[in-house]
N, C-alpha and C positions, 0 to 999 in steps of 0.2 A: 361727429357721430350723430346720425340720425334718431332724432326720437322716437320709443316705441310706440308701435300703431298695431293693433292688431287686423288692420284693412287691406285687405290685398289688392281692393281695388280702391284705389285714393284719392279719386275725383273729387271728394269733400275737399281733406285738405292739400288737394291742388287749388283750390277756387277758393279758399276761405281768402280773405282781404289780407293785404301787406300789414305786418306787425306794425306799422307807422300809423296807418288807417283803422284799427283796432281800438277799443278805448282800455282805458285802464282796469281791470281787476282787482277787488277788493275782499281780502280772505279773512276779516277783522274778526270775526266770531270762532269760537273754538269750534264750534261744529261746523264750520265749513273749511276743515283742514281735512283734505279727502284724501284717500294712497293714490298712487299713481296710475294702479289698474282697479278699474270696480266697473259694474254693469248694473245700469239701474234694477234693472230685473231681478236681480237678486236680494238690492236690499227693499224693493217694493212689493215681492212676490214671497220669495220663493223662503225667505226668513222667516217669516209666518211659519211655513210648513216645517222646518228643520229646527222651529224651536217647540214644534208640538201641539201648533195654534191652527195648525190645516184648515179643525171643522170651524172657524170660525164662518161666520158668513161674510160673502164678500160683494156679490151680484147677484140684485133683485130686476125683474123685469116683467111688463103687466103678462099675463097667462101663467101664471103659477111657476116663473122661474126665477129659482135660489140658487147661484153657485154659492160653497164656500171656497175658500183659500186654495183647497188642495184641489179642486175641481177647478177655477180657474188655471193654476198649473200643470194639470193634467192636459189641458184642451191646449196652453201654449205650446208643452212642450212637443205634443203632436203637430202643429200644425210645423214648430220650428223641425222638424225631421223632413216634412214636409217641402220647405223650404229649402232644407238644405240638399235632403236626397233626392227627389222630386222634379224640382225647378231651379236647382242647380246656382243657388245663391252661395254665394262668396261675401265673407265680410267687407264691409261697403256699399255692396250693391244698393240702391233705392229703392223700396217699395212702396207701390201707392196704396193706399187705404181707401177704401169707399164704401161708405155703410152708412145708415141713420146711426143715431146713439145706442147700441144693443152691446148685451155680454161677446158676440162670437169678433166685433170690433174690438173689444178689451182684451181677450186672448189674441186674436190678431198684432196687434200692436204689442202684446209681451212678448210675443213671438220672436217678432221682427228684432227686437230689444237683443233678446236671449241671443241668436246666431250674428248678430255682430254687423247688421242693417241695419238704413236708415229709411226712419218711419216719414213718410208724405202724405198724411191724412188731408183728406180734401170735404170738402163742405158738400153733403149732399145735391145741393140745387145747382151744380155747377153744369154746366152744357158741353159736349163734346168739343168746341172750339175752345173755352174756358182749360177742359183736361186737357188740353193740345198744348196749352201754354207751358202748364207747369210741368208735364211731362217731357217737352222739350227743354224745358230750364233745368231740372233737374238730372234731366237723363236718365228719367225712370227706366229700367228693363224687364221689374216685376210689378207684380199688382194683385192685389186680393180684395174682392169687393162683392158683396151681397148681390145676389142674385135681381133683387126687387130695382138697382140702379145697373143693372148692366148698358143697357142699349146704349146710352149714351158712351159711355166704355169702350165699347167694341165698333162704335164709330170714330170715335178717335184713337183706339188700336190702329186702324185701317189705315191713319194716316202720320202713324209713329214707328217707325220700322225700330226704333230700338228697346222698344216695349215686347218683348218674346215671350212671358211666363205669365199667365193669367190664371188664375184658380178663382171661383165663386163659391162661397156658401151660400146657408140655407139653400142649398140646390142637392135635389134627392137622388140627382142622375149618378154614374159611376164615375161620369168626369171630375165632381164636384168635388168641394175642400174634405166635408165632413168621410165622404168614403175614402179618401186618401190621409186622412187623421184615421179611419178605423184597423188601417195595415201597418200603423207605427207605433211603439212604446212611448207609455206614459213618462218616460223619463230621459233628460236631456243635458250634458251639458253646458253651461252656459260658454260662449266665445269671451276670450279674458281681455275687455276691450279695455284700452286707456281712457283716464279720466277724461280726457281730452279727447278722446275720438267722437264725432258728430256722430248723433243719434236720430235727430229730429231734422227736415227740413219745413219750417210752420211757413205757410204763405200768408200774404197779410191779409184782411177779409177785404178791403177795397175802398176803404171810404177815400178815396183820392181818384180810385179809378185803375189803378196803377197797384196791383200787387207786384209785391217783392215776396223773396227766397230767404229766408232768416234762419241759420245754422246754429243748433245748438246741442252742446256735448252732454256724455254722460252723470260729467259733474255739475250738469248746469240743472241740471231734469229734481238733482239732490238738492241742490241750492236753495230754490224754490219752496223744497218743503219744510227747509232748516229755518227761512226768516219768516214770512208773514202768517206763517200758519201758527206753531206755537206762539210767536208775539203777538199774534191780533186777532187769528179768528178762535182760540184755544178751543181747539171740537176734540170730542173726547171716547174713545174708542168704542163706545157703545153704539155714538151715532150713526144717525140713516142720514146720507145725503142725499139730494135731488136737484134738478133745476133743467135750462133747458138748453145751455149753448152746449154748440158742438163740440165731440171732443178734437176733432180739426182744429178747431179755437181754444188755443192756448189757456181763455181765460176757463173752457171747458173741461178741456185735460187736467188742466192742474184743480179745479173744483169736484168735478165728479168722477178720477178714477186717480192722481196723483196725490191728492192731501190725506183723502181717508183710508187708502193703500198704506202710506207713510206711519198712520198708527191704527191701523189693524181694523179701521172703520168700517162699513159700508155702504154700497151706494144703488140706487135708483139709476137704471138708464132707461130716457123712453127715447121711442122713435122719434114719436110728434110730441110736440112740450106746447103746445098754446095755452093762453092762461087759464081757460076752462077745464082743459085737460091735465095741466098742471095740478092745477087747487084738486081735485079729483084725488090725486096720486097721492097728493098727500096727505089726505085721511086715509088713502085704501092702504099705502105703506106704515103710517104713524114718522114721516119725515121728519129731521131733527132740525137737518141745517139746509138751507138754501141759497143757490145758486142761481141770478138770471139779474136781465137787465132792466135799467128803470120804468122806459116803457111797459114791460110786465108788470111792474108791481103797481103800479096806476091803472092796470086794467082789470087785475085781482083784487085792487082794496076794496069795493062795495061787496064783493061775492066773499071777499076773504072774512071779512066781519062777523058775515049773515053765517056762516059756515063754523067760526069758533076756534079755528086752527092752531091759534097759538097756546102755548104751555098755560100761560095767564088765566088762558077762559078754558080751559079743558082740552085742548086739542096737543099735539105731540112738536109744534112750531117753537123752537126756541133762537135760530141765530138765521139773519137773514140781511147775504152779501148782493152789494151791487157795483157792479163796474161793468165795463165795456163802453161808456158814455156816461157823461157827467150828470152825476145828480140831481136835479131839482131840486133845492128846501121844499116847495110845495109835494111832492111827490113822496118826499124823507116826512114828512109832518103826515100827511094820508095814511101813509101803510101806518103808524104810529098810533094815528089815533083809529084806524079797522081792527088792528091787532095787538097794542101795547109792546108792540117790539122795534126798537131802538134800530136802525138798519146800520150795517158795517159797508160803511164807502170806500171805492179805493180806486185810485188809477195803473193800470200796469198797460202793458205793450206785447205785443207781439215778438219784436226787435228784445224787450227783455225780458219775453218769457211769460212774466207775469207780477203781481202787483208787488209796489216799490214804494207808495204813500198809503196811507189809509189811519183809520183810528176804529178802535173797539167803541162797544156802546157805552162802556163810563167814558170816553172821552171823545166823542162824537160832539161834532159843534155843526150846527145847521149851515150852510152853505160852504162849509170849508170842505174839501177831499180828506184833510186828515194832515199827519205828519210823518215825515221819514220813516221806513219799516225800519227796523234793527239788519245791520248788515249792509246800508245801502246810505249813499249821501244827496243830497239832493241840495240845487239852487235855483235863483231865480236868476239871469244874466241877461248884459244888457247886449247890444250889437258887436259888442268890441269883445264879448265874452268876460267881463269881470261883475261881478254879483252887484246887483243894485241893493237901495235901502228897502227895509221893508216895508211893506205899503205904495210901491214903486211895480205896476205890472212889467213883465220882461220875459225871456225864455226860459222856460222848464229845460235844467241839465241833470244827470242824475249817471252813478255809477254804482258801481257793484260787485258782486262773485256771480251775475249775469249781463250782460249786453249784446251788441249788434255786431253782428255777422252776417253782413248780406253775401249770397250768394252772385259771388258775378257780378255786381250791381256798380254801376258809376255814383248810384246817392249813398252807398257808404259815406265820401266826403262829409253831405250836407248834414248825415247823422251823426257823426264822431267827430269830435273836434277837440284838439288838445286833452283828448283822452276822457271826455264829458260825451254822454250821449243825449244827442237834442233829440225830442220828443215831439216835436213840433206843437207843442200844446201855451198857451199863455197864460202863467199863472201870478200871483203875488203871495208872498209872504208875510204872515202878519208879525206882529212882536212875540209871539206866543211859541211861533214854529207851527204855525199853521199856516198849510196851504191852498190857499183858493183858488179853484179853475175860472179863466176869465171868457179863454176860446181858446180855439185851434189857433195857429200864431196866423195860417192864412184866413182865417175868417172875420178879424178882428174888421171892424167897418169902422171909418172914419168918416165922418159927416159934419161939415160946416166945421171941421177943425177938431170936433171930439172924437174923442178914441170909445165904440161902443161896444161892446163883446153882447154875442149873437146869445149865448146861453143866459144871459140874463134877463136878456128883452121875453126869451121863450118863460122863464122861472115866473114874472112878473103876469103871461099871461097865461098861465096854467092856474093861475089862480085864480082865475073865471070860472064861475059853474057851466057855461056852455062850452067852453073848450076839454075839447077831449086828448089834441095833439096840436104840437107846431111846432113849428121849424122857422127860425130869419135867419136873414143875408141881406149884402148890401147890394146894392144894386146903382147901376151909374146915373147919375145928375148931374146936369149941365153948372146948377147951383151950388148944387150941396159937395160937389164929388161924388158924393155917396149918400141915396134914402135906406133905411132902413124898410125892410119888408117881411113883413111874415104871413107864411101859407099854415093854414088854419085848417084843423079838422075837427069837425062840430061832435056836440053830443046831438043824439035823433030828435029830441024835443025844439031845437034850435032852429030859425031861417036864418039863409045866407042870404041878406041883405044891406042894405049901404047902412038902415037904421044899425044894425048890428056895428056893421062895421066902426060907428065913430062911438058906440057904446063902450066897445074893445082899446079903443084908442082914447078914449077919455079914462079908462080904467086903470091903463099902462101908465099913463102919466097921476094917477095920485099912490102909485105904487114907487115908479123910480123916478128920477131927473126925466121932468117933462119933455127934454131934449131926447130921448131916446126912446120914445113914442115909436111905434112902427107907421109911418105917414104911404103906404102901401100895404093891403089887406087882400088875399086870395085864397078863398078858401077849395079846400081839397078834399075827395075823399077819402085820398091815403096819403101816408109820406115817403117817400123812397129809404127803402133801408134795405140793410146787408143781411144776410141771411143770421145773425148772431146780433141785428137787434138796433145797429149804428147805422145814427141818421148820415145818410149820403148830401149832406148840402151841394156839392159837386153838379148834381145831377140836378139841382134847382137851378143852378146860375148856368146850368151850360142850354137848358129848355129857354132861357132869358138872351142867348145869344142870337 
């Protein structure tokens, strides 16, 4: 007997990986014992409304827009008629998402939820060959996307014949989403999907170069908000979120419209999030909790200070998360001593969803990520795959009531293995059950026989006052194997000079193991990153070939 699906069209799970290639799932927590049919949408929406909490507020956005609860379900459930009657979507179908961070994206995406699709939010700055990609990977055939990123859209429309249903908001004309939401009722019901039926296709943001198709169900979207939210960031229904990754970016979704949904919270979407425009928002909203990546909060901390932000000194700043890229202690020590706030670290993935290690501010330890979230296990392994001692760097494995599900993809293998998802990240475990990020397992540089992890040579030299950013990698030596090198990006007062440079390299070495000096120094005016904040080392060593 065939398990229930309520997808009629079932290209997900045609394409999801062989149950052999699958990792194991982990339902250890009483709350993440789910029925066999539920839709997120309902327990993230639409229960607010049916238990009487409608007016609560739900979506703030800069020009004077508040939805609450029952106004963000009003606009889904329009758009889902739309959807369904309209553009002639069938449960399964794919739809792309393309929008900056705004409310009519967060109805959008309930939308899709509610009739019984799967959401393919894409990163604004993506180019028509970029959307060519994942449209033909996924086999999108719909699409809903803001008016202000169409062009790019509608040239890789051009060259996707199985992309046929296109609607745009914010578009005034009579084509548009909002006049075909103004001909449907405000009320809908939801499609009674299986726990188990894919809701979400996330692409990975690209630090490798090489995005993947990562599938993930209705029960996984709940998963999410069952472990690391109550056990580590505890935010609390009255809060204002904020921050700036996308909600394409899983670490965005589940920060700014999946955690504070889960308990009645609400949240801040901007368009544009730079740090200047960030810090802004957050006194114009009274922000509670935030959202965004390190680089950010290194570039806020002098203005964040001057500013008062935090609950401490008067301002409305009380809990402030970072992941997407490993922390810095120097970085974790700055916003601390700008703003007296403890920052919450964590690593999560795309492949699973979202963060899996991390620690709250009483149990924040400077240079560690944290430890195991509740609901999830985590090791550190060696080549052979069995758990080294701790204080022994090796591979990050880690399982859950989330993992990978690549679409289509041959590196499923390299990610799943004996039912452990490799993360490809290199960390060690202390005696404690903490766990330190060392590198990416491919960036680890070996030189003259030492083993050096790139993120530590950068922690060592961020704690220069003329360093504003950097980035190392190893680079080939006929000697060494491998020099270490890092590209520097200055503060304005600074010259990029050789004096400079043996300044920086004398400095690195009374900070760590003189051996692990960067003996290669180039400075840059920018570093390559991914639209959500992750440095592209990739893109350093391939400019070196």
């Amino acid at each position: 007997m065939q398990p229930y699906t309520a997808h009629l069209d079932t290209f997900a799970r045609d394409h999801l990986p062989p149950p052999e290639l699958q990792p194991e799932f982990l339902f250890t927590l009483p709350e993440l014992q789910f029925p066999p049919r539920m839709n997120c949408a309902g327990d993230l929406l639409d229960r607010w409304v049916a238990s009487g909490q409608g007016d609560r507020l739900c979506l703030q956005a800069p020009g004077g827009v508040r939805w609450t609860y029952a106004d963000l379900q009003d606009k889904a459930n329009r758009i889902a008629h739309v959807l369904v009657h309209d553009m002639h979507l069938v449960p399964g179908n794919r739809v792309l998402l393309r929008a900056p961070n705004n409310p009519m994206l967060a109805a959008c995406w309930f939308a899709v939820m509610k009739v019984g699709g799967i959401a393919v939010a894409t990163m604004p700055l993506l180019r028509a060959k970029e959307l060519k990609q994942v449209i033909d990977k996924a086999e999108v055939s719909h699409a809903l996307c803001d008016h202000v990123l169409a062009d790019e859209l509608r040239t890789a429309q051009g060259q996707c014949p199985a992309l046929r249903h296109v609607r745009h908001f914010h578009d005034d004309s009579a084509d548009g989403l909002e006049a075909a939401m103004a001909r449907h009722p405000a009320w809908f019901d939801n499609v009674e999907t299986a726990a188990d039926d894919t809701c979400i296709i996330a692409f990975t943001s690209g630090t490798t170069g090489q995005p993947k198709g990562t599938m993930h169900f209705h029960r996984d979207v709940m998963a999410t908000c069952a472990c690391w939210p109550p056990h580590v960031l505890k935010a609390a229904p009255d809060d204002v979120f904020i921050g700036s990754p996308p909600l394409a970016f899983t670490f965005g979704l589940g920060g700014l419209l999946l955690f504070p949904m889960s308990i009645g919270a609400s949240t801040v979407l901007l368009e544009k999030a730079s740090p200047p425009v960030l810090l802004q928002a957050i006194r114009e909203f009274g922000a509670t909790v935030l959202f965004t990546a390190p680089t950010s909060y290194r570039a806020m901390a002098p203005e964040a200070q001057r500013l008062r932000l935090a609950a401490p000194h008067g301002g409305t700043l009380r809990k402030c998360v970072s992941a997407g890229e490993a922390l810095p202690a120097a970085t974790r020590t700055l916003w601390a001593e700008a703003t007296g706030i403890e920052m919450i670290d964590g690593i999560g993935a795309t492949e699973m969803l979202h963060i899996f290690i991390s620690a709250d501010e009483e149990h924040a330890l400077p240079g560690a990520t944290g430890t195991v979230v509740p609901g999830y296990q985590a090791c550190v392994m060696d080549d052979n795959g069995q758990p080294v001692p701790a204080g022994v760097i090796g591979k990050l494995a880690v399982k859950g009531p989330t993992g990978c599900r690549y679409l289509a993809d041959e590196r499923q293998r390299q990610y799943v293995k004996d039912g452990w998802n490799y993360t490809g990240d290199a960390y060690v475990l202390d005696a404690e059950g903490y766990f330190h990020y060392q590198s990416r397992t491919d960036d680890m540089i070996v030189s003259a026989g030492y083993n050096i992890a790139a993120p530590e040579v950068e922690d060592a030299l961020l704690l220069h006052p003329a360093v504003a950013e950097c980035a190392v990698i190893g680079v080939p030596d006929d000697e060494r194997g491998q020099i270490v090198k890092a590209f520097v990006v200055l503060r304005d007062q600074r010259i990029p000079d050789a004096e400079l440079v043996q300044e920086l390299q004398a400095f690195v070495k009374r900070s760590i193991a003189p051996y692990k000096y960067p003996r290669a120094i180039e400075f840059r005016d920018v570093l390559p990153r991914t639209e959500t904040g992750k440095l592209q080392r990739f893109k350093l060593k391939a400019a070196l070939v």
